[in-house]
FISE-968799 format. One record per residue (C-alpha): x, y negated, z negated; residue in one letter. Coordinates in steps of 0.02 Angstrom, whole numbers. Layout:
- xx/yy/zz/r
- X/Y/Z/A
...
This chain:
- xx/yy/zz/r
- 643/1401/521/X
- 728/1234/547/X
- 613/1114/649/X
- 683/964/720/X
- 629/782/779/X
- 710/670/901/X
- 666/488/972/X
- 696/433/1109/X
- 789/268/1158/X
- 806/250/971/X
- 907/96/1005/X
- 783/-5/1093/X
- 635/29/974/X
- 597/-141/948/X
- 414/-238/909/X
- 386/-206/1092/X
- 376/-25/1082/X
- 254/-61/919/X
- 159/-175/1024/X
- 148/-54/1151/X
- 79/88/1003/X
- -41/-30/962/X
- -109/-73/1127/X
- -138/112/1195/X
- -226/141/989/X
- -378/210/1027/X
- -519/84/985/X
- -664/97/878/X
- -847/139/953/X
- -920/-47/962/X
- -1099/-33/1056/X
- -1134/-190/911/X
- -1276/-304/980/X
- -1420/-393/919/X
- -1537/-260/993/X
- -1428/-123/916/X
- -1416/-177/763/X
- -1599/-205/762/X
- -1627/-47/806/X
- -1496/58/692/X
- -1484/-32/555/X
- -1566/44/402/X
- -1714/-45/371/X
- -1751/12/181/X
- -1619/-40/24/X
- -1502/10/-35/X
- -1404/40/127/X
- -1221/-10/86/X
- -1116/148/26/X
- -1299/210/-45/X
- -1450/239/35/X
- -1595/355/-12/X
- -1527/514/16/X
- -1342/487/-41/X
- -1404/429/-189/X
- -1531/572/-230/X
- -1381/693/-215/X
- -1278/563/-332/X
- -1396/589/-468/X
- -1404/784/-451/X
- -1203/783/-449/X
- -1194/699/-590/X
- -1306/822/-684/X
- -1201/975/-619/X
- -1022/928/-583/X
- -947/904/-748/X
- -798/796/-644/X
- -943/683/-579/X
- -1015/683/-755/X
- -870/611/-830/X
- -814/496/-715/X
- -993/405/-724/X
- -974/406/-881/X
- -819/313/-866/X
- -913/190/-767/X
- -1051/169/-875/X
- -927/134/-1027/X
- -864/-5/-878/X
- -1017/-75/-872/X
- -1082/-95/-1064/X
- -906/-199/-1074/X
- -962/-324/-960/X
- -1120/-367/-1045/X
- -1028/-473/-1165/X
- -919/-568/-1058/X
- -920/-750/-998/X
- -994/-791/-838/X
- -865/-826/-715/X
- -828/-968/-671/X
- -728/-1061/-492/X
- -556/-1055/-573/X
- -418/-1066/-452/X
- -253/-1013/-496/X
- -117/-1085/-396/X
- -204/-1074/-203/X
- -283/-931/-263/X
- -486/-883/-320/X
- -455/-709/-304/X
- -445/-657/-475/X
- -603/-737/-495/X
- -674/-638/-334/X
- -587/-454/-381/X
- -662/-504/-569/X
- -848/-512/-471/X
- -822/-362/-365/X
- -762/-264/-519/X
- -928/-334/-625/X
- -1076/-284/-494/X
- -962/-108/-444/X
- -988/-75/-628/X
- -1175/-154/-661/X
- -1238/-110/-490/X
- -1190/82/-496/X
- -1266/88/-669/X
- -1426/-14/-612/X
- -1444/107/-475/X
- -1424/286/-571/X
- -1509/254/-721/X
- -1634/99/-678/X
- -1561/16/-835/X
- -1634/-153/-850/X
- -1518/-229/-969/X
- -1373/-201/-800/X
- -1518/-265/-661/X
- -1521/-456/-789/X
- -1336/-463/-804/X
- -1321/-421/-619/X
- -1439/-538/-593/X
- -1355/-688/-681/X
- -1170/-648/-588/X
- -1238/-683/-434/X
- -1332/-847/-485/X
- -1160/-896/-571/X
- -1049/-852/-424/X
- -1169/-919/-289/X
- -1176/-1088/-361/X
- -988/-1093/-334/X
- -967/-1248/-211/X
- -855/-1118/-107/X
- -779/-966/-116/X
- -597/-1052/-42/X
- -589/-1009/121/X
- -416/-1083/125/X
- -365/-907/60/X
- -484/-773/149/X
- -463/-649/31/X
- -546/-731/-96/X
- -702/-747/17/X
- -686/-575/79/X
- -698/-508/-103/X
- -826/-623/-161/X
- -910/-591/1/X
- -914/-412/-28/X
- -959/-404/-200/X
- -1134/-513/-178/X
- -1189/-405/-28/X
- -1179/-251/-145/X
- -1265/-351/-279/X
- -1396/-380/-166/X
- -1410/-229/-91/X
- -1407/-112/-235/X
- -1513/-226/-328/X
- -1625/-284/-193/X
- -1811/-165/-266/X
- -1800/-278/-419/X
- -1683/-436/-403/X
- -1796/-599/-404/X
- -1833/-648/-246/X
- -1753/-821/-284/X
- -1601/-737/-340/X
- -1594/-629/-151/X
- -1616/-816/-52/X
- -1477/-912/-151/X
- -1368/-738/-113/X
- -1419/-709/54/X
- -1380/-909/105/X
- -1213/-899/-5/X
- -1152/-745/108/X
- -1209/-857/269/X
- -1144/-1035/233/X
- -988/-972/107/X
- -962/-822/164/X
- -966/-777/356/X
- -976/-952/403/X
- -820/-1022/379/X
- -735/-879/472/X
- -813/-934/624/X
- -786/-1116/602/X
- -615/-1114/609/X
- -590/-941/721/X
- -449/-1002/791/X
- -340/-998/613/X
- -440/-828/553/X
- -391/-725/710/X
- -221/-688/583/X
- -324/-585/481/X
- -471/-552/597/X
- -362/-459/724/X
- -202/-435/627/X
- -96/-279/572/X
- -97/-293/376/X
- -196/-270/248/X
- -284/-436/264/X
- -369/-372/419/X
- -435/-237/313/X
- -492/-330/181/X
- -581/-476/271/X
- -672/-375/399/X
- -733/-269/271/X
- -811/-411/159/X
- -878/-479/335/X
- -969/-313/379/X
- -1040/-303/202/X
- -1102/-481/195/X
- -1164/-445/392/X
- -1258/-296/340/X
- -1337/-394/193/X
- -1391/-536/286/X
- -1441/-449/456/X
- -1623/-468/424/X
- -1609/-663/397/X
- -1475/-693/525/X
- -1442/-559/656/X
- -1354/-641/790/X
- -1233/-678/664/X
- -1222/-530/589/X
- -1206/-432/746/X
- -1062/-527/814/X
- -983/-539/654/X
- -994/-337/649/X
- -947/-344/837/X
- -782/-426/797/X
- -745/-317/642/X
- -747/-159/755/X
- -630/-253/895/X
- -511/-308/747/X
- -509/-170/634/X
- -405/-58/762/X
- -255/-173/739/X
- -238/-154/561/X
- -240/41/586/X
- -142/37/712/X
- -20/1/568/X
- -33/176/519/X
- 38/264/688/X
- 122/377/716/X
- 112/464/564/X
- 31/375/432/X
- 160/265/344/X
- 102/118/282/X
- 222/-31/320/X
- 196/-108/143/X
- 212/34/30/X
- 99/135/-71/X
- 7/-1/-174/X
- -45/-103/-20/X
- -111/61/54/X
- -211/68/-96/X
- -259/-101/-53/X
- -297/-105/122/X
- -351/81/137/X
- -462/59/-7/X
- -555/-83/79/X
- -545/20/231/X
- -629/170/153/X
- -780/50/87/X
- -791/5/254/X
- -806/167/307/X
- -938/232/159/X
- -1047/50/218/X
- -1054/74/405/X
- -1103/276/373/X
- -1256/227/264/X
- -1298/85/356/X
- -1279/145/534/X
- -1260/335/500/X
- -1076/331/595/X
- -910/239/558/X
- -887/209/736/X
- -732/330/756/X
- -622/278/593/X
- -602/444/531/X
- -542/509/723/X
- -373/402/727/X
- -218/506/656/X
- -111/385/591/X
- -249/335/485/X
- -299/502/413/X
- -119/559/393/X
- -90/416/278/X
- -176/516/131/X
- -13/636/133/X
- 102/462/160/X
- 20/401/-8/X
- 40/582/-95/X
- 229/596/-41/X
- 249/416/-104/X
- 232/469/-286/X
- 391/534/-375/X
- 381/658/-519/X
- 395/523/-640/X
- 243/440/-619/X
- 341/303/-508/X
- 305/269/-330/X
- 435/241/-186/X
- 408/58/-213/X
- 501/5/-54/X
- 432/-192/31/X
- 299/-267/-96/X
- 259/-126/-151/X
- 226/-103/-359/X
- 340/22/-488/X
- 186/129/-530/X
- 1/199/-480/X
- -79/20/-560/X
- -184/157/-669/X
- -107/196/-801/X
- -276/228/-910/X
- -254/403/-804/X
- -399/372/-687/X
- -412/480/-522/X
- -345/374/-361/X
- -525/336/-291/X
- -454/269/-135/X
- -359/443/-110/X
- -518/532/-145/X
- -598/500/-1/X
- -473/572/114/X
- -508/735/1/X
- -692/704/49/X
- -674/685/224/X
- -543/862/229/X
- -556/950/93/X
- -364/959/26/X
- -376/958/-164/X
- -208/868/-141/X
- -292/725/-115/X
- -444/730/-244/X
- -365/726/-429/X
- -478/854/-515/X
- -386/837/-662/X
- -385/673/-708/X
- -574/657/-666/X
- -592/785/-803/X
- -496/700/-946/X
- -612/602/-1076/X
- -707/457/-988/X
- -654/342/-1140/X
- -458/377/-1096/X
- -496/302/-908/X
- -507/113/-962/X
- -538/0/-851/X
- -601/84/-673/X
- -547/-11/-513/X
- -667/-122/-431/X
- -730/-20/-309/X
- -730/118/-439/X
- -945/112/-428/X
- -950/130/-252/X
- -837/270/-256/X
- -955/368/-389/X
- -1035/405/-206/X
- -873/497/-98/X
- -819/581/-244/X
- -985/677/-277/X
- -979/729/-87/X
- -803/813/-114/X
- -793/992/-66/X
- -629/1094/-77/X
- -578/1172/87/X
- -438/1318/27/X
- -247/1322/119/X
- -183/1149/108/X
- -6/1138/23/X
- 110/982/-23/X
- 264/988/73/X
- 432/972/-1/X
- 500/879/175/X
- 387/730/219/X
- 431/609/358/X
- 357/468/475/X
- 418/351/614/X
- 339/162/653/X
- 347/1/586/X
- 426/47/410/X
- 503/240/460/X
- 542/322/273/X
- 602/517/255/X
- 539/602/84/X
- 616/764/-5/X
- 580/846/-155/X
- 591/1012/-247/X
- 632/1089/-419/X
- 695/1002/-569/X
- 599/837/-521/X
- 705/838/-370/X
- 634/678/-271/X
- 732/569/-138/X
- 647/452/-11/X
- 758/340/120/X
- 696/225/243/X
- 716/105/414/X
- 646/-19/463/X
- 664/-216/477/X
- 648/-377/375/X
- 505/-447/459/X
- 384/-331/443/X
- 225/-378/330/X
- 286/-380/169/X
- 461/-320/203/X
- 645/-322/141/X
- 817/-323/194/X
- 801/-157/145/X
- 847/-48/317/X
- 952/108/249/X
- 905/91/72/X
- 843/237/-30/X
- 797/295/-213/X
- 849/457/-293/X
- 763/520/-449/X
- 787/711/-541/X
- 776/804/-697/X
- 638/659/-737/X
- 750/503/-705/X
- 766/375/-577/X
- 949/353/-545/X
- 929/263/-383/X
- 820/143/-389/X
- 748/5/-289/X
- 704/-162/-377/X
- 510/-174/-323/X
- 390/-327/-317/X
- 364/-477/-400/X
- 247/-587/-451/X
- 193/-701/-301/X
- 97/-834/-396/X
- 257/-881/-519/X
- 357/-900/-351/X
- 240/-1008/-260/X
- 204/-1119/-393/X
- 407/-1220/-404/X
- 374/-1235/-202/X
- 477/-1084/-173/X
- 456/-1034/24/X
- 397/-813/-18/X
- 318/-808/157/X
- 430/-857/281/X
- 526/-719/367/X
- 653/-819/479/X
- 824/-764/465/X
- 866/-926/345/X
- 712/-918/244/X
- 730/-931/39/X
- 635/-763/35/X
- 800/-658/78/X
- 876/-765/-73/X
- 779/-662/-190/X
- 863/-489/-245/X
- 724/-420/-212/X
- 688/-467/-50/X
- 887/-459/9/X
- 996/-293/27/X
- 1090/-381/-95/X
- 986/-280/-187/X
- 962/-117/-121/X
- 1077/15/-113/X
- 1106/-4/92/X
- 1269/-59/167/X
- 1301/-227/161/X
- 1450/-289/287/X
- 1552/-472/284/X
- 1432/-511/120/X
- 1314/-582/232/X
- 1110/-550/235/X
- 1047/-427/369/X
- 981/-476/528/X
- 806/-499/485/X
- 711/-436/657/X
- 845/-278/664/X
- 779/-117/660/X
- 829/15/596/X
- 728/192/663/X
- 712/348/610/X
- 810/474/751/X
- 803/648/662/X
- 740/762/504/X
- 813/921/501/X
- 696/1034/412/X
- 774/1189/314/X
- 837/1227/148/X
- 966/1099/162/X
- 852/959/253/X
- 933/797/342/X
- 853/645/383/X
- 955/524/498/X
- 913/351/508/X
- 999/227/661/X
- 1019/60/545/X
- 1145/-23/667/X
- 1031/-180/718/X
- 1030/-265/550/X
- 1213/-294/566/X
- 1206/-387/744/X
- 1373/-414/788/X
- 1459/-372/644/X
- 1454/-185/686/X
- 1444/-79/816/X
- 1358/66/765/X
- 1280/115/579/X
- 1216/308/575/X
- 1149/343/408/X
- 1111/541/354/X
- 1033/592/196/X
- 1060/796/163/X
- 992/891/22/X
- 1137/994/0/X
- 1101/1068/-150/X
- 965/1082/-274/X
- 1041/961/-386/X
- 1125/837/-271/X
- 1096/727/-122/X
- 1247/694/-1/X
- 1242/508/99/X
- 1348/483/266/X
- 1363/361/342/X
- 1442/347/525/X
- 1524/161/522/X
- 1592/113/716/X
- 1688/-61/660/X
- 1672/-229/797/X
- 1784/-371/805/X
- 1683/-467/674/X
- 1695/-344/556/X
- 1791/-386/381/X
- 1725/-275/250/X
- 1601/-159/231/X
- 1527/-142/51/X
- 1441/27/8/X
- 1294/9/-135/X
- 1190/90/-260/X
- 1081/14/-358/X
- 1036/88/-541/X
- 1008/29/-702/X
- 1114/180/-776/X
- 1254/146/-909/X
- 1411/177/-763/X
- 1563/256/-830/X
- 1700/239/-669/X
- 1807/381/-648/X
- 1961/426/-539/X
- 1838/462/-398/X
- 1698/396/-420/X
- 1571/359/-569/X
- 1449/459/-695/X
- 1303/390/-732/X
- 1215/403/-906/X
- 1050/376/-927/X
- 902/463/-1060/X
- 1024/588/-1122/X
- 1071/662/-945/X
- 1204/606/-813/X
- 1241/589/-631/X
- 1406/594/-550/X
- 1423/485/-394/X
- 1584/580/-301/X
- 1684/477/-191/X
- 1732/596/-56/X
- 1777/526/110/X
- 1870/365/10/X
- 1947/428/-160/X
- 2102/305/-144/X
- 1954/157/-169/X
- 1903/151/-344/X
- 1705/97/-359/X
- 1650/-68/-452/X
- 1511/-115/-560/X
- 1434/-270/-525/X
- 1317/-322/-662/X
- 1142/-413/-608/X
- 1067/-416/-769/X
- 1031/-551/-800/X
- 994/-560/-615/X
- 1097/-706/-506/X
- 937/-848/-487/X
- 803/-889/-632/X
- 686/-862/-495/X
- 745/-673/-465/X
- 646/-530/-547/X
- 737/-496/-687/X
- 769/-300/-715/X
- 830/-254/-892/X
- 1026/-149/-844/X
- 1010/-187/-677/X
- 1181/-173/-582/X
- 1251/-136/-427/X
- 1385/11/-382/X
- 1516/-43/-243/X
- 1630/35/-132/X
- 1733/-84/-17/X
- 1804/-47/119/X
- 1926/-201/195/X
- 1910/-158/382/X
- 2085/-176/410/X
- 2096/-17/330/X
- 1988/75/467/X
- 2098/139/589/X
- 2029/168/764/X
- 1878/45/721/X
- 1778/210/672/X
- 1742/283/476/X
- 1634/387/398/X
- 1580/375/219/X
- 1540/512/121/X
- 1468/513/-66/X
- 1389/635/-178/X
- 1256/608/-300/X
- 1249/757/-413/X
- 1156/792/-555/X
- 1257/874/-720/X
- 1112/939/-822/X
């Protein structure tokens, strides 16, 4: 049975429509006061992700779940490692400490678990001294908030898990470090935090979750603080998941959901031990639909759909479980989202864990398979960044998306897609790139007005992404483009509406994906021409060996080829424009990257209205 979506007055989605979303989001319980917090808080340590009971059940996991087993194992291998490290140290690398912070959150994840399952002395000194080092830091650089949400958060759970045998010199220089260098500054200049304290991205996340943690740990010493601090946490937080809605795409691609949704999950696991409740995270959809988003966002290959800022692969490629994932198994039982597997393989062959990879020792023993949940083969979701996903045999795996420019973290990417089968990625997109090495010659990464030198980047222009591209000029940056329909079937469609990128220089844009066969994937595209249109440039970006043919092209690429068939324009031969290396010293620079054309003069569109048809088609 074919099931079918349609928007509304697709045309006018525009940030008021999100803005609207995000204004009817259902908010968070927040009954956060002094007196409550006095009178829920857990009054006995440790509280934060563990407390008495969770950690009881821990211990008896790990003696009977041979998945549990391992992966503790894997931590405590994590934790012997950092025993002969330096100390860290306040290194700041460009206008960044955050390596230094995710280094500390890593450490006590690793020391602190250990400490706490097997009482292990040797972990309770060293955890000891990383505190003393990192509290003696003059601050944690509250210029950049991450860096203080991090830090933040990893001295509360040093604290916390350590608090039965920690010096009690070591808990005052913590506890005043979280207070003065922690929470403090995001109250003295409130005005310039509301970005991240209230915002939609992954910052909000991030920040309000170090901010509960170092709340939590100081509550004792400083509750008014704390509670308001909490208070505003729980008022924020629903603007970051409101990100999520309708159906759980995350605007900035898989890795930032690992980013933000991991800090979001911590969250979570803190406020449940602390408080016994997460205050109503777990009863917004968008949220909890996300687990499938970051599922569907994983190709056969190993790749991801790396669409915005979002990285070519997991990050893990020691083979550890996605701990962030996990939780969502946790919370519903799908065994889709807890990777069994790769919790069972040798707990040498993991590496190095994740830095929250101790606290998550805790949701992953709770995990209990619920039977019935299947993968589908047609994912979809609308919002700020609408994608469409289909897979199927033979490594069959295409995802397309919408959107617009100036979303967090986005591209002039509207229309663009990846194709990948029989193990290769023929499509691709050309993925992140390291911030730090940009920001460091003065480059402007962060703007997103229409003239910014962000959209000078290939990466960041649909110069570089197989979209259309029309009068060779940049897309319009606020335009978006919306998902209007997925046809579901064994042939499904998924339509996207990318006219508002092009302003003026087109009328309409309708772009349809179809899975017309097992093997191929048919793109359409609906062109209505305006009076400023010149030339419309069809592209495909790959980095493929191209042969061009009478009608199109083959590709060639790991012993197996593609043909890309020409059909609506066969009297236009293709062309190969070669970006490798890549047009600016600055740009990412992707080893046979190039760029497959089709042109199409508008003088040559009579009636002002085209359609474009090609084929991709695999010849294995």
């Amino acid at each position: 049975m074919k099931r079918t979506f349609i928007l509304l007055l697709i045309t006018c989605l525009s940030g008021s429509l999100f803005a609207q979303q995000e204004e009817n989001f259902p908010k968070l319980d927040n009954p956060m006061s002094v007196s409550y917090l006095k009178k829920n808080l857990r009054k006995s340590h440790p509280r934060l992700v563990l407390n008495s009971s969770i950690e009881s059940e821990v211990r008896k996991k790990i003696k009977s779940d041979p998945a549990i087993k391992n992966y503790y194992e894997a931590v405590k291998l994590n934790a012997e490692k950092i025993l002969d490290k330096p100390y860290l140290q306040r290194i700041v690398t460009g206008r960044r400490l955050l390596s230094v912070s995710r280094e500390a959150l890593y450490r006590i994840n690793m020391l602190g678990m250990v400490y706490r399952m097997d009482k292990d002395p040797r972990m309770l000194d060293r955890l000891n001294n990383e505190v003393i080092a990192v509290c003696k830091f003059s601050d944690w650089n509250p210029s950049h908030y991450l860096d203080v949400a991090e830090m933040s958060m990893a001295v509360a759970l040093a604290v916390d898990w350590g608090y039965d045998k920690l010096p009690a010199s070591t808990i005052d220089l913590a506890i005043n470090a979280l207070i003065e260098k922690g929470i403090n500054p995001s109250w003295e200049d409130e005005k310039n935090n509301a970005h991240w304290a209230y915002g939609g991205n992954n910052w909000n996340q991030v920040c309000n979750g170090g901010m509960v943690a170092a709340s939590i740990a100081v509550a004792e010493k400083a509750p008014e603080l704390a509670a308001k601090t909490i208070k505003r946490a729980l008022d924020g937080i629903p603007s970051a998941l409101a990100s999520y809605l309708p159906d759980g795409v995350y605007p900035e691609g898989a890795t930032y959901w690992g980013y933000g949704t991991g800090f979001s999950v911590i969250t979570c696991a803190m406020l449940e031990s602390a408080f016994g409740t997460d205050f109503g995270h777990t009863k917004h959809k968008g949220y909890m639909e996300s687990a499938m988003f970051r599922v569907m966002s994983e190709a056969p290959s190993g790749m991801f759909y790396n669409y915005a800022d979002c990285g070519d692969h997991r990050g893990d490629e020691n083979g550890y479980a996605d701990i962030t994932l996990a939780w969502f198994g946790t919370k519903t039982g799908n065994k889709a989202f807890f990777e069994k597997e790769r919790l069972l393989a040798p707990p040498e062959s993991f590496g190095r864990l994740p830095r929250l990879g101790g606290a998550a020792l805790v949701w992953l023993s709770q995990y209990k398979e619920k039977p019935g949940v299947e993968v589908p083969s047609i994912w979809y979701g609308r919002g700020h960044n609408p994608i469409a996903i289909f897979t199927g045999d033979n490594g069959y795996y295409f995802g397309g998306k919408g959107g617009r420019a100036t979303t967090s973290h986005g591209n002039m990417d509207a229309g663009s897609f990846i194709f990948e089968i029989n193990g290769v990625r023929w499509v691709i997109d050309p993925g992140n790139q390291d911030y730090n090495t940009l920001e460091q010659t003065g480059f402007d990464l962060w703007s997103s007005a229409q003239n910014s030198q962000r959209w000078t980047l290939l990466t960041k222009n649909n110069y570089g992404h197989s979209t259309l591209t029309v009068n060779n000029q940049l897309h319009v940056n606020n335009g978006q483009a919306t998902l209007v329909e997925v046809i579901e079937g064994d042939k499904p469609e998924a339509i996207f509406d990318i006219t508002a990128p092009y302003g003026t220089t087109l009328k309409k844009a309708i772009r349809k994906f179809k899975k017309d066969s097992p093997v191929s994937l048919m793109i359409t595209d609906e062109i209505e021409t305006s009076p400023e249109t010149d030339l419309i440039t069809w592209q495909l970006m790959t980095t493929a060996w191209v042969e061009l043919i009478n009608d199109g092209a083959i590709l060639h690429q790991d012993n197996k080829m593609l043909e890309i068939k020409n059909i609506s324009h066969p009297d236009l031969a293709l062309s190969v424009v070669s970006l490798d290396p890549a047009p600016m010293a600055l740009d990412k620079q992707i080893k046979g990257l190039k760029r497959v054309e089709l042109r199409i003069p508008a003088w040559t569109i009579k009636g002002g209205k085209s359609t474009i048809i090609i084929q991709l088609r695999s010849l294995q």
